[in-house]
C-alpha positions, -999 to +999 in steps of 0.1 A: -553+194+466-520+213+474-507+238+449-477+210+442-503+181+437-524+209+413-498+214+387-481+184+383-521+166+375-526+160+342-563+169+353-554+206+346-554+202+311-585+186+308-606+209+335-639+217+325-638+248+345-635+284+327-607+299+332-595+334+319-562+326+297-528+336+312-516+355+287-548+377+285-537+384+326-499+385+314-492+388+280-478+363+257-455+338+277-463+348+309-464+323+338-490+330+364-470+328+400-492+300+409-480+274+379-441+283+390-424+252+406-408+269+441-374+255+443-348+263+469-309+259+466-290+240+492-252+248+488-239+286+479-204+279+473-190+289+434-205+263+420-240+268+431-237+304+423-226+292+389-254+270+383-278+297+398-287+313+364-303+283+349-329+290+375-332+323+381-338+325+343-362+301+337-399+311+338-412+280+347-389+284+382-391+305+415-363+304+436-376+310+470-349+299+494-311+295+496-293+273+523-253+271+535-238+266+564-215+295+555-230+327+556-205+345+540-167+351+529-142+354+500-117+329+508-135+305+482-114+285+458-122+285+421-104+277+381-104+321+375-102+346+400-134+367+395-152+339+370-178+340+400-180+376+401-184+381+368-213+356+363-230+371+386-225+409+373-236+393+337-270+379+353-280+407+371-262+433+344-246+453+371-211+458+358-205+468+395-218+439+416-193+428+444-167+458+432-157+460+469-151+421+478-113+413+481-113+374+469-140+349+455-171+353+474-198+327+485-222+321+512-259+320+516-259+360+520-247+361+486-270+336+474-299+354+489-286+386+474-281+372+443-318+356+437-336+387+454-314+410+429-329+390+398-359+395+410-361+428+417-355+437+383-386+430+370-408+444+398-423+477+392-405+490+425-377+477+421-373+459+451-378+419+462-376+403+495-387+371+489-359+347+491-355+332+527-324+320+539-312+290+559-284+275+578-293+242+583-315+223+557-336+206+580-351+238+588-355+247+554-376+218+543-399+219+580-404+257+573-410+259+535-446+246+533-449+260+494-416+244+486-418+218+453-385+208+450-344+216+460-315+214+440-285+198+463-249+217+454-236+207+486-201+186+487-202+151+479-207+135+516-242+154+521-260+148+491-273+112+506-281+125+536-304+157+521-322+138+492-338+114+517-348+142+538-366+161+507-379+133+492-393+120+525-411+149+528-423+147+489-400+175+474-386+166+437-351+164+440-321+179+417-288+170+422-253+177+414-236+143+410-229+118+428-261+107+439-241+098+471-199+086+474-215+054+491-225+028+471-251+021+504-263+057+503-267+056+465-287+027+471-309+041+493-314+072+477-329+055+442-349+031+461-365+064+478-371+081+449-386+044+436-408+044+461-417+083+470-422+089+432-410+122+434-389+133+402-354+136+407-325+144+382-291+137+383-272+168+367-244+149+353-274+139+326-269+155+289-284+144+254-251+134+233-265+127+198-224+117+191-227+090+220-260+074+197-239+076+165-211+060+179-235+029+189-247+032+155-217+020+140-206-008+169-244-020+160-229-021+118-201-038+128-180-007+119-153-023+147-164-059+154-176-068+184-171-041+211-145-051+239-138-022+258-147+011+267-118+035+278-121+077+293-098+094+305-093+131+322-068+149+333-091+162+364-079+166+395-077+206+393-078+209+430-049+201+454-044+165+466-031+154+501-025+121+510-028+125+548-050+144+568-040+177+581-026+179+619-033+213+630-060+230+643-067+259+631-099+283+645-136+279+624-142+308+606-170+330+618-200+325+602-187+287+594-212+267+610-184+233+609-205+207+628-236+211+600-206+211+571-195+177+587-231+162+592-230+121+589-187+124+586-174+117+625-156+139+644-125+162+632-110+193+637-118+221+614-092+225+586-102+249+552-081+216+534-113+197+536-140+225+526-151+248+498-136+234+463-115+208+474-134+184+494-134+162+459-101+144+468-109+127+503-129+095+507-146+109+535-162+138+515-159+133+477-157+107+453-126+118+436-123+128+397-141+100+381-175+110+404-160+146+393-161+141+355-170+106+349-206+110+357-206+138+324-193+114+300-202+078+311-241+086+326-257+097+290-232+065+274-243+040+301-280+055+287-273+054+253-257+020+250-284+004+276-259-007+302-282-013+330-262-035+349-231-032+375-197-047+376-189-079+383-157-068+396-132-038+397-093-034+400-077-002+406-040+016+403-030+050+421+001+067+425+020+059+451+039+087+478+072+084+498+085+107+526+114+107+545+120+099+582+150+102+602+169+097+567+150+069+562+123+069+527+093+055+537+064+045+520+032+065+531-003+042+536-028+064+524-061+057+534-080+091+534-074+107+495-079+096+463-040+095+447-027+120+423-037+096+396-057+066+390-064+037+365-095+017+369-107-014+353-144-025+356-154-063+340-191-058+331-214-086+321-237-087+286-263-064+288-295-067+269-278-054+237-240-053+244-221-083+250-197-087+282-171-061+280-143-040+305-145-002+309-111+019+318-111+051+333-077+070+338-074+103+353-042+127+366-025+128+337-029+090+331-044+075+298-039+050+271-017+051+247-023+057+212-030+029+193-014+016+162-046+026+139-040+065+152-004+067+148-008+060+115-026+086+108+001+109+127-018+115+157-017+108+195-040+105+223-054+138+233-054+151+270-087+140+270-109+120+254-130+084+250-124+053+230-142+022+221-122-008+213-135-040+188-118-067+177-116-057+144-116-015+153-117+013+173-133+047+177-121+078+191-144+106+203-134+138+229-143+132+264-179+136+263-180+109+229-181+141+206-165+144+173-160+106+172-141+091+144-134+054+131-097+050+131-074+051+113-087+076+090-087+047+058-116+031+077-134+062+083-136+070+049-147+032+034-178+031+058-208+038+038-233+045+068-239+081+089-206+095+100-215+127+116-247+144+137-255+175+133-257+188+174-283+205+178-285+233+198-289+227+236-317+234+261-317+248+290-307+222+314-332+231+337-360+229+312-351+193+311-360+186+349-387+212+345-406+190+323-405+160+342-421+179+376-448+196+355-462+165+332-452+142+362-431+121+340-393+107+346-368+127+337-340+112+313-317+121+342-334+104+370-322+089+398-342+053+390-319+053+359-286+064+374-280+029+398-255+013+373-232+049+368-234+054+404-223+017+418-196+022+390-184+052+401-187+041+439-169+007+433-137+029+418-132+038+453-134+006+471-113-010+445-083+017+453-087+014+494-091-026+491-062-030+468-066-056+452-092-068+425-128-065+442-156-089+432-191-074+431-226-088+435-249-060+425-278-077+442-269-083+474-247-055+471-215-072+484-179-076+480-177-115+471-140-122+475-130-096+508-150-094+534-131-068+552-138-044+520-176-045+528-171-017+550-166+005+527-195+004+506-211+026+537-198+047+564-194+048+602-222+081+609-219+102+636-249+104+662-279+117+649-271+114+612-277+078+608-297+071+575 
């Protein structure tokens, strides 16, 4: 029995063996090295250095490898110009880390850096070495024989295309969302982790006590019978182009570009497809509702038991004109998400729900406010969710906290629970944590994510088709346009075929 298979067996518990207490070894709370779950993190970019605490911290982890195919600069793009910096000064509390870098750094040198500086601060001399670093994934998972699982905070396009590999190979698998920006990669990638029963966890994932009260009152009849569902954000915060860029210019050193393409064909380096703005093209993200809509509609789909896709999906985006030869043209984009998009998704009854439409709206779009809310004085805030009865609404922030029953009137005549008390978050990690080490599926897993993640993947055919798109979850097919079949996958370069 490997040392994965060893502590993930509920045989451990019940060994008949003697074995000397850790915490007579350790002290109290100490984890023997052999009972950490080795992790290693794929994607060094400001967002898996952010991340990179809730690992480094947890007891139950060691972080043994990091993996980019940058290995290092400071031309990164992020919402502050030294949050990064500063994160990482806080976790190792070196008021002084990174004093001499010009710009936001990333990399795998400074991921590397990073974990073996953690380390190091609890070893008697001082010093760790134990973090290995990687270009190219592949290598990673054929060289890291101790490995248990990875955590995937590569962009969008690669997150297919790594999960298989891990999970073919038996790793657990963490993910940033999406699972994949193809509803055929998503697909594949759940069915895997059906079938490899590894444990995987979709990060997007979040308890949201708020989300359960708010069912709570559709299930008293506080609005009628629920009708729609609407979210909105005002995401994108990274520029948007609607063509792709013409000139060449040179691959940065150290920018391995032909492993940051992997399954995408052929192009020329440009920096306006990498680093923190890879979000808006189809090619390489799934735009701002895979941004933010996994964060708000995963734990609701969840909560509400809305276990089945859309039966169909229409879709609105801003349109662009330019001018030719003193001539305004319209420009056919076909490679970015517009500045702003509506969606509309028709979803059939579910076990508990009947049929109902969900609307997201991002880019400055959303609804606007409703009768039962201006009467209260109030307007729709930049962000936010409602639910929609016919004889109701509710209002809730993005995420379906501090929901209310509108207009205020209504609140105050229903007799039944109207608030939650939050309580206090875990670590995120701990969540995942527990699912590896009792061998049991996280509440984020993959094998509950297939209905959030053909959602979020049908947004984006709907806008490239134009047109209403009808869906048949089973056979996963467009019904009513044959031509818009090809995007539920992608054409792969050689060598990256799934």
């Amino acid at each position: 029995m490997n040392r994965r298979k060893f502590i993930s067996s509920a045989a451990v518990t019940t060994a008949t063996i003697s074995i000397v207490p850790r915490h007579v070894l350790g002290g109290v709370g100490y984890i023997a090295p052999s009972d950490k779950i080795t992790i290693a993190n794929i994607g060094c970019g400001t967002q898996g250095l952010r991340e990179m605490p809730e690992m480094l911290e947890n007891p139950e982890l060691q972080l043994i490898a990091v993996c980019d195919v940058n290995k290092f600069t400071t031309d990164y793009l992020d919402w502050s110009a030294n949050g990064i910096r500063d994160g990482i000064r806080r976790t190792l509390g070196d008021p002084n880390w990174g004093a001499n870098y010009q710009g936001i750094p990333g990399g795998r040198d400074i991921g590397k850096d990073y974990v073996e500086k953690y380390y190091a601060k609890n070893m008697p001399s001082g010093q760790y070495k134990g973090c290995a670093s990687y270009e190219d994934f592949r290598e990673l998972l054929e060289n890291e024989k101790d490995l248990d699982a990875i955590k995937i905070m590569t962009p969008d396009h690669l997150h297919a295309t790594i999960a298989l590999a891990a999970m073919k190979k038996g790793k657990h698998v963490i993910t940033h969302k999406p699972i994949a920006n193809r509803m055929d990669e998503g697909r594949k990638v759940i069915e895997t982790a059906r079938k490899t029963k590894v444990k995987t966890h979709l990060q997007a994932w979040s308890d949201r006590p708020a989300q359960a009260l708010m069912l709570k009152w559709v299930n008293d009849g506080a609005i009628g019978e629920l009708k729609e569902i609407h979210n909105w954000s005002y995401r994108p915060v990274w520029p948007q182009w609607t063509s792709n860029p013409t000139d060449t210019p040179k691959v940065p050193d150290g920018f391995n570009w032909d492993l940051w393409l992997g399954p995408v064909p052929e192009r020329p380096y440009h920096p306006n497809y990498t680093h923190n703005v890879f979000r808006g093209w189809y090619d390489f993200g799934g735009g701002s509702m895979a941004d933010m809509g996994h964060y708000s509609l995963f734990p609701l789909f969840r909560t509400f038991g809305i276990e089945t896709a859309p039966i169909n999906a229409k879709a609105y985006g801003t349109t662009n004109k330019t001018v030719e030869n003193q001539v305004c043209r319209g420009i056919k984009n076909d490679v970015a998400f517009p500045y702003s998009c509506q969606f509309k998704f028709a979803f059939p009854a579910q076990k508990n729900l009947p049929k109902f439409d969900l609307y997201w709206y991002d880019g400055g779009m959303k609804p606007f406010a409703p009768e039962e809310l201006e009467e209260d004085g109030l307007d729709i805030d930049t962000e936010g969710m409602m639910l929609v009865g016919d004889k109701g609404k509710i209002v809730a922030g993005f995420l379906g906290e501090n929901p209310r029953i509108i207009p205020s009137k209504k609140m105050k005549a229903y007799q039944g629970e109207k608030s939650v008390s939050e309580e206090k978050e875990e670590r995120r990690s701990d969540t995942w944590v527990r699912a590896i080490k009792t061998n049991t599926e996280s509440p984020g897993s993959f094998i509950y994510a297939e209905p959030i993640t053909e959602t979020i993947n049908l947004a984006a055919i709907a806008l490239r088709a134009g047109k209403k798109v009808e869906y048949d979850s089973k056979s996963m097919k467009i019904t009513n346009d044959a031509e818009a079949n090809k995007f539920l996958t992608r054409e792969y370069r050689k060598g990256w075929e799934l």
